[in-house]
C-alpha positions as CSV (number, residue, x, y, z in Angstrom):
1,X,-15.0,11.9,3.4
2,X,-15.7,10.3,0.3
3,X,-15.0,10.4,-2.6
4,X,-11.4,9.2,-2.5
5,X,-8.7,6.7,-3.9
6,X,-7.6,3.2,-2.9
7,X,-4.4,1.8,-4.2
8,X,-4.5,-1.6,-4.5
9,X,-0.7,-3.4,-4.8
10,X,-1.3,-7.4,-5.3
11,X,2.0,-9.3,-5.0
12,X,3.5,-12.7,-4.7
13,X,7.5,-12.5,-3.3
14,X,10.6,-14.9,-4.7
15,X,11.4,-17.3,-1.7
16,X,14.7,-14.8,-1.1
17,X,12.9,-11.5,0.9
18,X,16.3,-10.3,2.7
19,X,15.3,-6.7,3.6
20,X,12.1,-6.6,2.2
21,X,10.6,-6.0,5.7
22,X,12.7,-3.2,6.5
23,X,11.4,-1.2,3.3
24,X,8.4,-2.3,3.2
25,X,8.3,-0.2,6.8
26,X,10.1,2.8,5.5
27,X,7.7,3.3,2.6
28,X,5.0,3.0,4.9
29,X,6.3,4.9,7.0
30,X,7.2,7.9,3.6
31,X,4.3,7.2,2.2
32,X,2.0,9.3,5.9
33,X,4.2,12.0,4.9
34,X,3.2,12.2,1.6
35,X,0.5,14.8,1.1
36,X,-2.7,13.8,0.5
37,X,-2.0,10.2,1.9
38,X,-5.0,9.0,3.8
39,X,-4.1,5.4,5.7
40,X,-2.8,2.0,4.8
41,X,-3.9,-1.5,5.5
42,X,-2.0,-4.6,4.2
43,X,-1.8,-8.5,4.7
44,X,0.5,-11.4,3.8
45,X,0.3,-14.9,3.5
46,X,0.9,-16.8,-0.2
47,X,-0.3,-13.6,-1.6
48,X,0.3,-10.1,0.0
49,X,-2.7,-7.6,-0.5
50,X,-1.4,-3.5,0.8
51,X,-4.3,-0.7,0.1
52,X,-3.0,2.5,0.7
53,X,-5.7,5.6,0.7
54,X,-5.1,8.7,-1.1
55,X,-7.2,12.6,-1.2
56,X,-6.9,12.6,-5.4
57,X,-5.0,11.3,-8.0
58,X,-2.6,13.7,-8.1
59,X,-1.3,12.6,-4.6
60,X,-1.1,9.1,-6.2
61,X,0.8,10.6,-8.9
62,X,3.3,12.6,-7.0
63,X,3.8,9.5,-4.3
64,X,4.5,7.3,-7.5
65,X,7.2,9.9,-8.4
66,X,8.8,10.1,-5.0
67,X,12.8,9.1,-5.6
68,X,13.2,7.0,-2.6
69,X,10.1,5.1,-3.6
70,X,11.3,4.8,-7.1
71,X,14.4,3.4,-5.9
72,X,12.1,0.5,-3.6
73,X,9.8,-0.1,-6.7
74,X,13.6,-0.7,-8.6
75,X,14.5,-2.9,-5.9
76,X,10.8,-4.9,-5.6
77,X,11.9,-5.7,-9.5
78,X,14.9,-6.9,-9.0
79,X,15.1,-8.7,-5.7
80,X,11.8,-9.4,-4.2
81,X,8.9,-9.6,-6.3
82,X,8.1,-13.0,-8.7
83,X,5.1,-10.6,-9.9
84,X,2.7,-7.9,-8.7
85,X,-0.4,-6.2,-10.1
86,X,-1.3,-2.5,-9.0
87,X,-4.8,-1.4,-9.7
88,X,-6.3,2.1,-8.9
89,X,-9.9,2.8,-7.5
90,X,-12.1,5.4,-6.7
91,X,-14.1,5.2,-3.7
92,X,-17.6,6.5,-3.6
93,X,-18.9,4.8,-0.5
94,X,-17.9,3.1,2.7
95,X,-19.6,0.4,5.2
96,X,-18.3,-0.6,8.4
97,X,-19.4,-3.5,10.8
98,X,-18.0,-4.2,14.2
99,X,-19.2,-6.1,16.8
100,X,-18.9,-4.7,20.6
101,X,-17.6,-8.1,22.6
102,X,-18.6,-8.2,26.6
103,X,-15.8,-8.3,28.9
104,X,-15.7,-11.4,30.8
């Protein structure tokens, strides 16, 4: 499946998040419509990390130039982010380790 792109979105929030959750949901939820979108995974604490998984740059291009994300990116300016980085990569190669736990 490789090669392919990750989307890396780095951000620290303002204290004030009132509806952040709730779009953070619906772009998710956008974004597996999107053609060319491949998967998501994200995490929060202090800092919140979101890698989302595209075919080609083009797809990141044209999910970029989606309106209703355009109007959350606005809104991340304005109301919810203190700062944010975005940084795009291509993958060329993927491990995965997982241990199998017994049943007790």
């Amino acid at each position: 499946m490789t090669p392919y792109y990750a989307v890396i979105f780095t951000s620290i929030l303002y204290t004030t998040t009132k509806g952040y959750e709730k779009m953070a949901q619906q772009m998710e939820e956008l974004a597996k419509k999107q053609s060319g979108f491949l998967g998501i995974s994200s995490a929060r604490n202090d800092i919140g990390i979101t890698v989302s998984y595209w075919n080609n740059e083009q797809a990141i291009l044209d999910w970029k130039a989606n309106v209703d994300h355009q109007l959350a990116q606005k809104l991340g300016r304005e109301k919810w982010y203190a700062s944010y980085k975005i940084e795009i990569a291509r993958v060329e190669r993927t491990y995965e380790f997982s241990k199998k736990i017994k049943a007790l």
